[in-house]
MINUVEX-165153 format. One record per atom (N, C-alpha, C, CB): residue in one letter; x, y, z. Coordinates in steps of 0.2 Angstrom, whole numbers, plus 5000, padded with zeros to 4 digits. Glycine has a CB too. Example, Ala and Ser with C-alpha at 12.3 -4.5 7.8 and 13.67 -1.06 7.14 Angstrom:
! residues 2
A506649725039
A506249785039
A506649845039
A505749785045
S506449895035
S506849955036
S506450005039
S507049975029
! end
This chain:
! residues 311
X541754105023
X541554065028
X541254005026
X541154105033
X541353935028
X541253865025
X540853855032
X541853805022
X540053845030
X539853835034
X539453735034
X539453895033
X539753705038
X539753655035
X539453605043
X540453645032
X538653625044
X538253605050
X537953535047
X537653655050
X537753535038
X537453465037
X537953425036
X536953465032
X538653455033
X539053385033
X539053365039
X539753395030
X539353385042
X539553375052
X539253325054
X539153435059
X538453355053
X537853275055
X537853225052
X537153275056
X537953215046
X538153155042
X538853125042
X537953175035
X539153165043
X539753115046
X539653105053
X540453155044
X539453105057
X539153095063
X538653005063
X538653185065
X538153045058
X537852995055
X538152945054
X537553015050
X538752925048
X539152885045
X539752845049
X539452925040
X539852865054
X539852825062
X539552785065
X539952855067
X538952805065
X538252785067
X538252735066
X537752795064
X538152745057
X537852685054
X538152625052
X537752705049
X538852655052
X539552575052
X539652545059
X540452595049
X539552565064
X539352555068
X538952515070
X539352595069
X538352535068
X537952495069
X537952445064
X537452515070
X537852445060
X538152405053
X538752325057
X538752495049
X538852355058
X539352285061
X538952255069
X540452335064
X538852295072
X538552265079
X537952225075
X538252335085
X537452225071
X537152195066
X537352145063
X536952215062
X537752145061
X538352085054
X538452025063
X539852175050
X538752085068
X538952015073
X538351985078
X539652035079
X537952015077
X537251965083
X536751935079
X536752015089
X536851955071
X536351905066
X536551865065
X535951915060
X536051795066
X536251725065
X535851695058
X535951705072
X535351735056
X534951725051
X534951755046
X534551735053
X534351765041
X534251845035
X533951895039
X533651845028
X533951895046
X533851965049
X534252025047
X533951965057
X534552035044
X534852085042
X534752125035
X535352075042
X534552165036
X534152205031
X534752245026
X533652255036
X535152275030
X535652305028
X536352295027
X535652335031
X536752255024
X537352235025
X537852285026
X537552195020
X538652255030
X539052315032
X539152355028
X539552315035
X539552305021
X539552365019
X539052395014
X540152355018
X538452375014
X537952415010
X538052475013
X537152385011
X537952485021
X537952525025
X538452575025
X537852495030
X538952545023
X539552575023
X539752645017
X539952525022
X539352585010
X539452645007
X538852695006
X539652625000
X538252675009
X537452725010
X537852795013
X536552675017
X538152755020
X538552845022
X539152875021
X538552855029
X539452855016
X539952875013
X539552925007
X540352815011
X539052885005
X538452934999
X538152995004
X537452864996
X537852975007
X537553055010
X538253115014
X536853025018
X538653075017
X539353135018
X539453165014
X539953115020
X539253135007
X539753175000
X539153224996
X540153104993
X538553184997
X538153214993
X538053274997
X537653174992
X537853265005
X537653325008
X538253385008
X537553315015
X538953355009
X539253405009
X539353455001
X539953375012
X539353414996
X539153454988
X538753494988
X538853404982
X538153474990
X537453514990
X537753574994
X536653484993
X538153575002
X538253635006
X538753675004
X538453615012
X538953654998
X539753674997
X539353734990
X540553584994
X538953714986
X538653744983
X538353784983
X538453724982
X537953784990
X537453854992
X538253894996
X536553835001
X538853874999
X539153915000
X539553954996
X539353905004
X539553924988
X539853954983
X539254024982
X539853894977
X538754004981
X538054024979
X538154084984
X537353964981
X537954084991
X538054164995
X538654174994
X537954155004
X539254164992
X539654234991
X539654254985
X540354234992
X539354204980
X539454244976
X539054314974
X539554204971
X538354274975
X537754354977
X537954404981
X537154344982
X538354384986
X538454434993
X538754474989
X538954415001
X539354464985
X540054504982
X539954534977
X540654474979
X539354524970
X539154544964
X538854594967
X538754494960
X539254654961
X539254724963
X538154734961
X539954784958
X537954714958
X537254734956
X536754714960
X537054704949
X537054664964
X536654624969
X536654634978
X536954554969
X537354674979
X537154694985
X537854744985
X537154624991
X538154774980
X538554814978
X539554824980
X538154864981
X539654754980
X540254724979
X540454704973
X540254674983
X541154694972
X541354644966
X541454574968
X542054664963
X541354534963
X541154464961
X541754424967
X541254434951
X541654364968
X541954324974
X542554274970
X541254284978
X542954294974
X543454224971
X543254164971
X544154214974
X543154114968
X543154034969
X543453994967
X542754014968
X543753954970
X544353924967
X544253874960
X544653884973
X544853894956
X544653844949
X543853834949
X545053754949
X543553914947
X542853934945
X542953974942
X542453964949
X542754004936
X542554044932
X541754084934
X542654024924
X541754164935
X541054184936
X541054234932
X540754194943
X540354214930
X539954284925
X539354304927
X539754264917
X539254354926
X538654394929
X538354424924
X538854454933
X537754414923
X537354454919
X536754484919
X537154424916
X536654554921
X536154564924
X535954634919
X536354564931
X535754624912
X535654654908
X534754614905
X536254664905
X534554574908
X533954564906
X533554544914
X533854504901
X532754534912
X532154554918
X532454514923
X531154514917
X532954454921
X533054404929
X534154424928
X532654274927
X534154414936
X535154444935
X535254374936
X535554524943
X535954364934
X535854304934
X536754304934
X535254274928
X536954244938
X537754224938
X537754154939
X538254244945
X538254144934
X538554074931
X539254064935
X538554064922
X539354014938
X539853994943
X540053934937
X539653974952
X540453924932
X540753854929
X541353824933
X541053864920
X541453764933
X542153744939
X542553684932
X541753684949
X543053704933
X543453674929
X544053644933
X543753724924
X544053614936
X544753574942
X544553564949
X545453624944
X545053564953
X545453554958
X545153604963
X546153554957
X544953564970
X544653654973
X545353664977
X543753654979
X545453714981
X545953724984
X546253684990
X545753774986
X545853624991
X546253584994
X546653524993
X545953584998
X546353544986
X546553464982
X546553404982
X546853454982
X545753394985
X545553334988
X545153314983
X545353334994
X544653364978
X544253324973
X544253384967
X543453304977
X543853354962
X544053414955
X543353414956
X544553404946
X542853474952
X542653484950
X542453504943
X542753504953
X541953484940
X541653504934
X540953494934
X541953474928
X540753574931
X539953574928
X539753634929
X539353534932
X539053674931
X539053734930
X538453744937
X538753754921
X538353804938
X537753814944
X537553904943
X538053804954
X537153894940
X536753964938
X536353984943
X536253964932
X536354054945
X536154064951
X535754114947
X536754074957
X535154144951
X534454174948
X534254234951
X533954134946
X534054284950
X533554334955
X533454374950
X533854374963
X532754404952
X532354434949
X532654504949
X531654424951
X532454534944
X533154604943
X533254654947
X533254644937
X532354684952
X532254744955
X532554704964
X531454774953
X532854644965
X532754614970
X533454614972
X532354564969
X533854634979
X534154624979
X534454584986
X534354674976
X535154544986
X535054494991
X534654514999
X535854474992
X535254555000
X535054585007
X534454635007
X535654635010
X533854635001
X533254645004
X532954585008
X532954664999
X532454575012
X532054545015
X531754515011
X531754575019
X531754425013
X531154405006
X531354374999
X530754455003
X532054404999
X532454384993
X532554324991
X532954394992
X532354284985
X532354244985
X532954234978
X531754224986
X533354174979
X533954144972
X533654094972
X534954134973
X533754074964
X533554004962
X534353974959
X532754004956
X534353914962
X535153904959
X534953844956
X535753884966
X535053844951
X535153764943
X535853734946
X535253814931
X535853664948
X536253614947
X536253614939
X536053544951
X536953604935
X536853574931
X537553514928
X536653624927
X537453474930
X538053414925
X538653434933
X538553464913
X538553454938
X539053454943
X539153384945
X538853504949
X540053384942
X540153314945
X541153324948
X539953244937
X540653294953
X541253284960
X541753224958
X540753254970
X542253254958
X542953184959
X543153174964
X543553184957
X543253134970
X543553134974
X544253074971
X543053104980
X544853134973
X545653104970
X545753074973
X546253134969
X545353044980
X545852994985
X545652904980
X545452994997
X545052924978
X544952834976
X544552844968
X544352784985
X544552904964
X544452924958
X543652914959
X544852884951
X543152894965
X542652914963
X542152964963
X542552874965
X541752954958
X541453014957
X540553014959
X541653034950
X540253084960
X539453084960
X539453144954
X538953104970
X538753144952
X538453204947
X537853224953
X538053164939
X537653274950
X537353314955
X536953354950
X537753344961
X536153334950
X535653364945
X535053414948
X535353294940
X534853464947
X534253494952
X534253564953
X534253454959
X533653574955
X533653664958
X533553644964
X533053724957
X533653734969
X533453724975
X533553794975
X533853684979
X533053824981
X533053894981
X533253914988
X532253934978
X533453974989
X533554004995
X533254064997
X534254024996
X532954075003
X532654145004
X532854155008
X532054155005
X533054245007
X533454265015
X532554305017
X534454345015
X532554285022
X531854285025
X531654355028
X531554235030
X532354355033
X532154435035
X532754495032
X532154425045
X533154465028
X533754525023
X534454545026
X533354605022
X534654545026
X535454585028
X536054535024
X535554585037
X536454555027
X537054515025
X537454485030
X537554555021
X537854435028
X538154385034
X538654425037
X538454315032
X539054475031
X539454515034
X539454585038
X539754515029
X538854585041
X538454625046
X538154615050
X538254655045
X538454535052
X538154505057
X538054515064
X538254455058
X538654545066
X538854595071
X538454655074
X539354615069
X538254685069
X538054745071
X537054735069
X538654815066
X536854655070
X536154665066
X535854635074
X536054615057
X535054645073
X534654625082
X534354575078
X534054695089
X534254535079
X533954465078
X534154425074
X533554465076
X534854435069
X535154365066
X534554395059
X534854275071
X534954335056
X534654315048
X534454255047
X535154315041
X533854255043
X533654175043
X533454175035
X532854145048
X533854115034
X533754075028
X533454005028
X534254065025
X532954015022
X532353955019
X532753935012
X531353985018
X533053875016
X533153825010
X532753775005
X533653785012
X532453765001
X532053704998
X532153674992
X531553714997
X532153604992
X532053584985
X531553534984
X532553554982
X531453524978
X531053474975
X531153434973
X530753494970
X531953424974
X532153374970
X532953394967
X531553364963
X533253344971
X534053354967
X534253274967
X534653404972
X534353284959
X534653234958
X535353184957
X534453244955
X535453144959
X536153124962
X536353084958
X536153094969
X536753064954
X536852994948
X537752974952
X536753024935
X537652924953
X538452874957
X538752834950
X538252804964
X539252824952
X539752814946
X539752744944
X540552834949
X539152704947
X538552634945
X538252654941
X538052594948
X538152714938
X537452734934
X536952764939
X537152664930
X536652704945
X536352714950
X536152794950
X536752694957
X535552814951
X535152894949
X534452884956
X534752884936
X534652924960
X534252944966
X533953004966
X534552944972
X533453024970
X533153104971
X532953134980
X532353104966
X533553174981
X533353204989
X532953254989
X533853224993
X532653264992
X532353344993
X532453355000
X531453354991
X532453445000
X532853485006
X532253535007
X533653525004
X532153545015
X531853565017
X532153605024
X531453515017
X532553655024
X533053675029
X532953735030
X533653655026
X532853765036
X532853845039
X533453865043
X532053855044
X533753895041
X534653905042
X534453985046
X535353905033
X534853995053
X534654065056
X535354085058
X534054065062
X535654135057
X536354175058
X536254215067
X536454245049
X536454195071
X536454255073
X537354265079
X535554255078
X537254315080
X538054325084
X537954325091
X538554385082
X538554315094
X538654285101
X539254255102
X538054235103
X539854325102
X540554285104
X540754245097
X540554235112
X540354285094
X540454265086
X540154225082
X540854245085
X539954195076
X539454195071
X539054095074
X539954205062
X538254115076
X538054055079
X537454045074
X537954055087
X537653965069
X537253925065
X536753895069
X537753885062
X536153915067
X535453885069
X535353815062
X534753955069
X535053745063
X534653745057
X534253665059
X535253735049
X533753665058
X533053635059
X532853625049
X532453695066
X532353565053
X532153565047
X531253565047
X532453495044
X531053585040
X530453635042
X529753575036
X530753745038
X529953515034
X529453455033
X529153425035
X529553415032
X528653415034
X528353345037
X528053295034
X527853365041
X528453225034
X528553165030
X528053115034
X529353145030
X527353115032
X526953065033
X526653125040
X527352975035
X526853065046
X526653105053
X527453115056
X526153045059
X527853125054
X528753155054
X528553225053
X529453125047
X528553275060
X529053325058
X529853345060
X528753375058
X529953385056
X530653425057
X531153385051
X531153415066
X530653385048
X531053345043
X531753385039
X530553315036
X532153375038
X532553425034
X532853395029
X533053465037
X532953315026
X533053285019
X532853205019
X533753295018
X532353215014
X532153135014
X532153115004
X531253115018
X532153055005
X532253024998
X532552954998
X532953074994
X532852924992
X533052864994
X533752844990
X532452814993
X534052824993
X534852804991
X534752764985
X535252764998
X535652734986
X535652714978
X535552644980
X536552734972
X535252594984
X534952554984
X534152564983
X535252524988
X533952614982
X533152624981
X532752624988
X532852554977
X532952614994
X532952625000
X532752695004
X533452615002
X531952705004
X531752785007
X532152805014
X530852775008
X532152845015
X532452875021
X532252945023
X533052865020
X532252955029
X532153055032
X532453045036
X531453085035
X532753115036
X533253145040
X532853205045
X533953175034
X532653185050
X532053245055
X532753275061
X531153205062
X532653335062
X533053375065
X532453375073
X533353465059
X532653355079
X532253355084
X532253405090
X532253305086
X532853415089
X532853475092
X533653525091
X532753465099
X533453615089
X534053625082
X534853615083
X533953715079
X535053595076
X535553595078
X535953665077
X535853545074
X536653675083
X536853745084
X537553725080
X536853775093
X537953755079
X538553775077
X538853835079
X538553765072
X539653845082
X539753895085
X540553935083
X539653865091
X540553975081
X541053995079
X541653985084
X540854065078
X541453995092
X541854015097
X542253955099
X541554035102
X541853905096
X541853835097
X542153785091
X541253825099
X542453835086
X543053825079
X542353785076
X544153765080
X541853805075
X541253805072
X541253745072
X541153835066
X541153715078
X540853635079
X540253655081
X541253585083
X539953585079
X539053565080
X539053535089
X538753485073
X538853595091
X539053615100
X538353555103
X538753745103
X537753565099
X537153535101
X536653515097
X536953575105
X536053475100
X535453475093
X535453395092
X535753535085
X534853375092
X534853295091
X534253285084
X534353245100
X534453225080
X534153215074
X533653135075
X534753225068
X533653125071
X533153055069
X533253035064
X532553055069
X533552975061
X533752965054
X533352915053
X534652945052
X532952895050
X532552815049
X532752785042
X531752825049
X532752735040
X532752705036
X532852615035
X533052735034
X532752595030
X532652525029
X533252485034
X532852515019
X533552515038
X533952475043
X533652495049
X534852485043
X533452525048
X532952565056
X532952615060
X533052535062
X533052645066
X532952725067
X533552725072
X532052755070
X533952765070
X534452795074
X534252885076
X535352795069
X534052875084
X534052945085
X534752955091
X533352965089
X534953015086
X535553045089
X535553115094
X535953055084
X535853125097
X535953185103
X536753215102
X535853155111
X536953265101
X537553295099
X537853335104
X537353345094
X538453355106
X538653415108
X538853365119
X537753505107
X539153295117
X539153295124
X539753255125
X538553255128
X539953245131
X540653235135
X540553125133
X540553275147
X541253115134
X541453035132
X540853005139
X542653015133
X540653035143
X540052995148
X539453015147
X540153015155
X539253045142
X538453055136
X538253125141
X537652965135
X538553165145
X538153225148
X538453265144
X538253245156
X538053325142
X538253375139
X538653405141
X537953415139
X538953445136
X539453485136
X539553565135
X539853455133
X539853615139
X539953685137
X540253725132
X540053705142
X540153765128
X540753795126
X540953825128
X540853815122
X541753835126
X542153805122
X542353725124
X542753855123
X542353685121
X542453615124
X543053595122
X541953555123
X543453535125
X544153545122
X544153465119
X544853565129
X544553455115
X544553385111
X544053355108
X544653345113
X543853315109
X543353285103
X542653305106
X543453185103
X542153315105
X541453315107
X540953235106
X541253365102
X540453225107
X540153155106
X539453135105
X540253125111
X539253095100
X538553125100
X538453045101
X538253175093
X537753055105
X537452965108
X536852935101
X536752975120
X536952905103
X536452855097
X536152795101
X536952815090
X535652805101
X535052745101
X534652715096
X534452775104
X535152675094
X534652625088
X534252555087
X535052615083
X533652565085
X533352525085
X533352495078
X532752535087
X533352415078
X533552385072
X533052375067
X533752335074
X532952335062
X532452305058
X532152255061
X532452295053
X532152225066
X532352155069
X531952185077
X533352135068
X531952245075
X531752275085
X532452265092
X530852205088
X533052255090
X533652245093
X533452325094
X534352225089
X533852375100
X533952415102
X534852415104
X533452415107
X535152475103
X535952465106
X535952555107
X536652425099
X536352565111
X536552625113
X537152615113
X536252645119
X537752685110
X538252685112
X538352765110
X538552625109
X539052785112
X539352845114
X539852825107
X539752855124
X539952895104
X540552895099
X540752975098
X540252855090
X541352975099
X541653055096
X541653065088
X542553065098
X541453145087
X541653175081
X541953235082
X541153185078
! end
Protein backbone atom coordinates (compact mmCIF):
# COMPACT_ATOMS: atom_id res chain seq x y z
CA UNK A 1 0.00 0.00 0.00
CA UNK A 2 1.83 3.59 -0.98
CA UNK A 3 0.73 5.74 1.35
CA UNK A 4 1.33 9.06 0.01
CA UNK A 5 -0.65 11.96 2.43
CA UNK A 6 2.65 14.13 2.64
CA UNK A 7 3.47 14.10 -0.86
CA UNK A 8 -0.41 15.08 -1.78
CA UNK A 9 0.06 18.32 0.37
CA UNK A 10 3.14 19.35 -1.08
CA UNK A 11 2.18 19.03 -4.32
CA UNK A 12 -0.94 20.85 -3.41
CA UNK A 13 1.59 23.18 -1.81
CA UNK A 14 3.62 23.57 -5.25
CA UNK A 15 0.53 25.03 -6.99
CA UNK A 16 0.34 27.31 -4.28
CA UNK A 17 3.42 28.41 -4.46
CA UNK A 18 3.84 29.09 -8.47
CA UNK A 19 0.89 30.41 -8.19
CA UNK A 20 1.45 32.74 -6.14
CA UNK A 21 4.84 33.15 -7.29
CA UNK A 22 3.61 34.69 -10.47
CA UNK A 23 0.57 36.85 -8.99
CA UNK A 24 3.87 38.44 -7.14
CA UNK A 25 6.39 38.52 -10.35
CA UNK A 26 2.83 40.52 -11.92
CA UNK A 27 1.79 43.33 -9.22
CA UNK A 28 5.59 44.16 -8.04
CA UNK A 29 6.62 47.18 -9.28
CA UNK A 30 9.67 47.34 -7.08
CA UNK A 31 12.37 44.80 -4.91
CA UNK A 32 9.15 43.98 -3.10
CA UNK A 33 9.67 40.58 -3.99
CA UNK A 34 11.23 38.48 -1.76
CA UNK A 35 10.92 35.32 -3.67
CA UNK A 36 11.40 35.10 -7.47
CA UNK A 37 9.12 32.77 -9.76
CA UNK A 38 11.19 30.78 -10.41
CA UNK A 39 13.10 30.62 -7.03
CA UNK A 40 9.68 29.60 -6.08
CA UNK A 41 9.42 27.23 -8.59
CA UNK A 42 12.14 25.18 -7.90
CA UNK A 43 11.76 25.54 -3.58
CA UNK A 44 8.38 23.35 -4.54
CA UNK A 45 9.53 21.21 -6.86
CA UNK A 46 12.46 20.55 -3.76
CA UNK A 47 9.93 19.83 -1.04
CA UNK A 48 7.41 17.42 -3.55
CA UNK A 49 10.52 15.31 -4.15
CA UNK A 50 12.11 15.51 -0.91
CA UNK A 51 8.79 14.74 0.91
CA UNK A 52 7.78 12.13 -1.36
CA UNK A 53 11.63 10.21 -0.86
CA UNK A 54 11.36 10.48 2.79
CA UNK A 55 7.49 8.79 2.38
CA UNK A 56 8.53 6.40 -0.08
CA UNK A 57 11.19 5.26 2.48
CA UNK A 58 9.20 4.78 5.61
CA UNK A 59 6.89 2.79 3.10
CA UNK A 60 9.76 0.63 2.03
CA UNK A 61 10.67 0.52 5.84
CA UNK A 62 6.87 -0.82 7.11
CA UNK A 63 6.90 -3.65 4.65
CA UNK A 64 9.73 -4.65 5.04
CA UNK A 65 9.37 -5.15 9.10
CA UNK A 66 5.67 -6.11 8.57
CA UNK A 67 7.10 -9.31 6.21
CA UNK A 68 10.51 -10.25 8.08
CA UNK A 69 9.78 -13.48 9.36
CA UNK A 70 11.71 -12.63 13.05
CA UNK A 71 9.81 -9.41 13.20
CA UNK A 72 6.30 -10.09 12.93
CA UNK A 73 6.59 -13.77 11.45
CA UNK A 74 6.40 -13.35 7.63
CA UNK A 75 8.93 -13.60 4.86
CA UNK A 76 10.90 -10.52 3.77
CA UNK A 77 8.97 -8.07 1.27
CA UNK A 78 9.62 -7.62 -2.38
CA UNK A 79 11.01 -4.23 -3.44
CA UNK A 80 11.60 -3.33 -6.45
CA UNK A 81 15.47 -3.17 -7.74
CA UNK A 82 16.17 -3.68 -3.79
CA UNK A 83 18.21 -6.18 -2.48
CA UNK A 84 17.16 -7.03 1.47
CA UNK A 85 19.16 -8.72 4.20
CA UNK A 86 18.09 -9.42 7.50
CA UNK A 87 20.15 -9.92 10.41
CA UNK A 88 19.00 -10.68 13.34
CA UNK A 89 21.63 -12.77 15.06
CA UNK A 90 22.98 -9.96 17.42
CA UNK A 91 21.34 -7.69 20.67
CA UNK A 92 19.74 -5.28 17.83
CA UNK A 93 17.67 -7.18 14.43
CA UNK A 94 18.48 -5.31 11.97
CA UNK A 95 17.49 -5.14 7.73
CA UNK A 96 19.43 -3.47 5.14
CA UNK A 97 17.20 -2.51 2.07
CA UNK A 98 20.42 -1.53 -0.75
CA UNK A 99 18.63 -0.02 -4.17
CA UNK A 100 20.50 -0.57 -7.21
CA UNK A 101 18.07 1.04 -10.27
CA UNK A 102 14.90 1.86 -11.60
CA UNK A 103 11.89 1.59 -9.32
CA UNK A 104 8.93 -0.07 -10.93
CA UNK A 105 7.63 2.73 -12.59
CA UNK A 106 10.47 3.95 -14.27
CA UNK A 107 10.44 7.33 -13.46
CA UNK A 108 13.55 7.63 -11.22
CA UNK A 109 16.56 5.08 -10.20
CA UNK A 110 17.57 4.67 -7.08
CA UNK A 111 20.94 4.16 -5.27
CA UNK A 112 22.16 3.97 -1.59
CA UNK A 113 21.33 1.87 1.42
CA UNK A 114 18.54 2.32 4.52
CA UNK A 115 19.16 0.16 7.51
CA UNK A 116 16.36 -0.27 9.41
CA UNK A 117 16.88 -1.25 13.43
CA UNK A 118 14.94 -2.81 16.50
CA UNK A 119 16.03 -3.99 19.47
CA UNK A 120 15.96 -7.88 19.34
CA UNK A 121 13.25 -8.94 22.09
CA UNK A 122 10.83 -6.28 20.30
CA UNK A 123 8.72 -6.97 17.83
CA UNK A 124 6.86 -4.66 15.17
CA UNK A 125 3.24 -5.31 16.11
CA UNK A 126 4.12 -5.09 19.73
CA UNK A 127 2.83 -1.73 21.25
CA UNK A 128 5.63 0.90 21.66
CA UNK A 129 7.78 -0.50 19.09
CA UNK A 130 10.08 1.44 17.98
CA UNK A 131 12.58 1.14 14.21
CA UNK A 132 15.28 3.42 13.77
CA UNK A 133 15.91 3.81 10.01
CA UNK A 134 19.66 5.21 8.88
CA UNK A 135 19.43 7.18 5.52
CA UNK A 136 22.63 6.48 4.06
CA UNK A 137 24.07 7.97 0.44
CA UNK A 138 20.23 7.56 -0.84
CA UNK A 139 20.27 9.21 -4.04
CA UNK A 140 17.13 9.84 -6.26
CA UNK A 141 17.38 10.26 -10.08
CA UNK A 142 14.60 11.63 -11.63
CA UNK A 143 14.91 10.12 -15.59
CA UNK A 144 12.56 12.88 -16.89
CA UNK A 145 15.34 15.74 -16.60
CA UNK A 146 18.49 13.51 -14.95
CA UNK A 147 18.16 15.50 -11.82
CA UNK A 148 19.07 14.20 -8.80
CA UNK A 149 18.72 14.82 -4.59
CA UNK A 150 20.98 12.73 -1.80
CA UNK A 151 19.17 12.14 1.10
CA UNK A 152 21.37 11.91 4.47
CA UNK A 153 19.71 11.21 8.21
CA UNK A 154 17.77 9.06 10.76
CA UNK A 155 14.36 8.98 11.68
CA UNK A 156 12.45 6.72 13.91
CA UNK A 157 8.96 5.28 13.89
CA UNK A 158 6.83 4.15 16.78
CA UNK A 159 3.92 2.10 16.47
CA UNK A 160 2.45 3.49 19.63
CA UNK A 161 -0.44 1.31 20.23
CA UNK A 162 0.92 -2.17 18.04
CA UNK A 163 -0.74 -4.26 15.46
CA UNK A 164 -0.26 -4.55 11.90
CA UNK A 165 -1.70 -2.63 8.91
CA UNK A 166 -2.69 -5.80 7.57
CA UNK A 167 -5.36 -6.30 10.36
CA UNK A 168 -6.78 -3.24 10.11
CA UNK A 169 -10.07 -4.49 9.60
CA UNK A 170 -10.62 -6.60 12.21
CA UNK A 171 -8.71 -4.02 15.01
CA UNK A 172 -11.16 -1.25 17.47
CA UNK A 173 -9.29 1.77 17.43
CA UNK A 174 -6.88 2.01 14.51
CA UNK A 175 -2.93 2.17 14.75
CA UNK A 176 -1.00 5.12 15.43
CA UNK A 177 2.32 5.96 14.38
CA UNK A 178 5.03 8.58 15.74
CA UNK A 179 7.24 9.63 13.21
CA UNK A 180 10.49 11.89 14.13
CA UNK A 181 13.58 13.22 13.22
CA UNK A 182 16.42 15.24 14.13
CA UNK A 183 17.57 15.91 11.12
CA UNK A 184 17.65 14.68 7.52
CA UNK A 185 19.77 15.75 5.49
CA UNK A 186 19.12 16.69 1.86
CA UNK A 187 22.26 17.66 -0.58
CA UNK A 188 20.80 18.98 -4.43
CA UNK A 189 22.63 18.33 -7.44
CA UNK A 190 24.30 22.32 -6.78
CA UNK A 191 26.10 20.78 -3.98
CA UNK A 192 23.42 23.03 -1.97
CA UNK A 193 23.21 20.72 1.59
CA UNK A 194 19.85 21.55 3.84
CA UNK A 195 18.42 19.96 7.11
CA UNK A 196 14.49 19.12 7.74
CA UNK A 197 13.21 17.64 10.72
CA UNK A 198 9.87 15.61 11.03
CA UNK A 199 7.57 15.63 13.56
CA UNK A 200 4.53 13.55 12.38
CA UNK A 201 1.75 11.31 14.23
CA UNK A 202 0.22 9.04 11.41
CA UNK A 203 -3.16 7.10 12.73
CA UNK A 204 -4.63 3.99 10.57
CA UNK A 205 -8.07 3.36 11.23
CA UNK A 206 -10.92 1.59 8.83
CA UNK A 207 -14.19 2.87 7.62
CA UNK A 208 -15.33 1.39 4.07
CA UNK A 209 -11.71 0.90 4.02
CA UNK A 210 -8.17 2.01 5.16
CA UNK A 211 -8.54 5.88 6.55
CA UNK A 212 -5.07 7.97 6.90
CA UNK A 213 -5.02 10.37 9.82
CA UNK A 214 -1.69 12.74 10.09
CA UNK A 215 -1.13 15.94 12.07
CA UNK A 216 1.82 17.20 13.19
CA UNK A 217 2.92 17.04 16.76
CA UNK A 218 5.91 20.37 17.06
CA UNK A 219 5.89 23.33 18.28
CA UNK A 220 8.08 25.93 16.33
CA UNK A 221 8.52 29.16 18.48
CA UNK A 222 4.67 29.85 19.34
CA UNK A 223 3.60 27.34 16.01
CA UNK A 224 1.94 24.40 16.89
CA UNK A 225 1.05 21.28 14.74
CA UNK A 226 4.08 21.61 13.27
CA UNK A 227 4.92 18.45 11.14
CA UNK A 228 8.26 19.74 9.10
CA UNK A 229 10.41 22.66 9.39
CA UNK A 230 13.98 23.54 8.22
CA UNK A 231 15.25 25.59 5.52
CA UNK A 232 15.54 25.02 1.76
CA UNK A 233 18.43 25.16 -0.60
CA UNK A 234 18.31 28.86 -0.67
CA UNK A 235 18.94 28.99 3.20
CA UNK A 236 15.34 30.16 3.79
CA UNK A 237 13.71 28.77 7.17
CA UNK A 238 10.28 27.55 6.83
CA UNK A 239 7.40 25.28 8.89
CA UNK A 240 5.01 23.28 7.54
CA UNK A 241 1.86 23.26 10.72
CA UNK A 242 -0.92 20.81 10.00
CA UNK A 243 -4.17 22.90 11.46
CA UNK A 244 -6.51 20.73 11.34
CA UNK A 245 -5.69 16.75 10.41
CA UNK A 246 -5.22 15.86 7.30
CA UNK A 247 -7.57 12.64 6.24
CA UNK A 248 -6.92 10.38 3.35
CA UNK A 249 -9.42 7.82 2.18
CA UNK A 250 -9.10 4.59 0.77
CA UNK A 251 -12.86 4.78 -0.63
CA UNK A 252 -11.98 7.80 -2.06
CA UNK A 253 -8.92 6.06 -4.35
CA UNK A 254 -6.85 7.35 -1.36
CA UNK A 255 -7.15 11.00 -1.90
CA UNK A 256 -6.62 13.73 0.79
CA UNK A 257 -10.57 14.05 1.31
CA UNK A 258 -9.79 16.97 4.07
CA UNK A 259 -7.55 18.84 6.63
CA UNK A 260 -6.02 22.50 6.29
CA UNK A 261 -2.15 23.32 6.86
CA UNK A 262 -0.01 26.53 7.22
CA UNK A 263 3.15 26.72 5.28
CA UNK A 264 5.27 30.00 6.24
CA UNK A 265 8.23 31.11 4.88
CA UNK A 266 10.57 33.84 3.58
CA UNK A 267 7.70 34.63 0.76
CA UNK A 268 4.95 34.61 3.47
CA UNK A 269 2.11 32.43 4.91
CA UNK A 270 -0.08 30.39 2.69
CA UNK A 271 -2.88 28.83 4.72
CA UNK A 272 -4.51 26.10 2.97
CA UNK A 273 -7.95 24.12 3.36
CA UNK A 274 -8.34 20.73 1.43
CA UNK A 275 -11.08 18.32 0.45
CA UNK A 276 -13.55 21.07 -1.39
CA UNK A 277 -15.78 21.61 -4.58
CA UNK A 278 -14.40 24.22 -7.66
CA UNK A 279 -16.86 26.94 -5.43
CA UNK A 280 -14.43 26.42 -2.07
CA UNK A 281 -17.47 24.39 -0.01
CA UNK A 282 -16.62 21.18 1.09
CA UNK A 283 -16.98 18.17 -0.39
CA UNK A 284 -18.29 14.47 0.50
CA UNK A 285 -16.91 11.12 -0.16
CA UNK A 286 -16.75 9.62 -2.67
CA UNK A 287 -16.26 12.92 -4.78
CA UNK A 288 -15.99 12.67 -8.41
CA UNK A 289 -13.05 14.56 -10.48
CA UNK A 290 -10.77 16.79 -9.28
CA UNK A 291 -11.01 17.89 -5.59
CA UNK A 292 -9.74 21.67 -4.41
CA UNK A 293 -7.92 23.05 -1.93
CA UNK A 294 -8.31 27.24 -1.15
CA UNK A 295 -5.25 29.22 -0.31
CA UNK A 296 -5.13 32.49 1.50
CA UNK A 297 -1.93 34.00 1.06
CA UNK A 298 -0.33 36.71 2.63
CA UNK A 299 2.73 38.18 1.08
CA UNK A 300 6.07 39.63 2.37
CA UNK A 301 4.90 42.87 1.34
CA UNK A 302 1.42 42.17 3.47
CA UNK A 303 -0.56 41.75 -0.14
CA UNK A 304 -3.31 39.19 0.63
CA UNK A 305 -4.79 36.89 -2.49
CA UNK A 306 -7.25 34.15 -2.17
CA UNK A 307 -7.72 31.72 -4.81
CA UNK A 308 -9.37 28.07 -5.51
CA UNK A 309 -7.03 25.52 -7.38
CA UNK A 310 -7.72 21.68 -8.08
CA UNK A 311 -5.48 18.68 -7.11
Amino acid sequence: MKIRLLSLLVIAFSLALSFTACKKDNSSSSGNTTVSQADAAVQADDQTRVAEEINAVSNDADAAVSSESSLSGKVLADICNANIVADTTGDTKKITITYDGKNCELNRSRTGTVVISMAKSVHWKDAGAVITIAVQDLKITRLSDNKSITINGTKTITNVTGGLLKDLSSMQGGIEHDINSDGITITFDNNTQRSWKLAIKRTFTYDNGIVITEEGTHTEGTTPGVAVWGTNRFGNAFTWAITSPLVVRQDCNFRLTSGSSVHTGAWGVATMTFGLDATGVATSCPGTGSYYFKTVFVGSAGKTYTFILPY
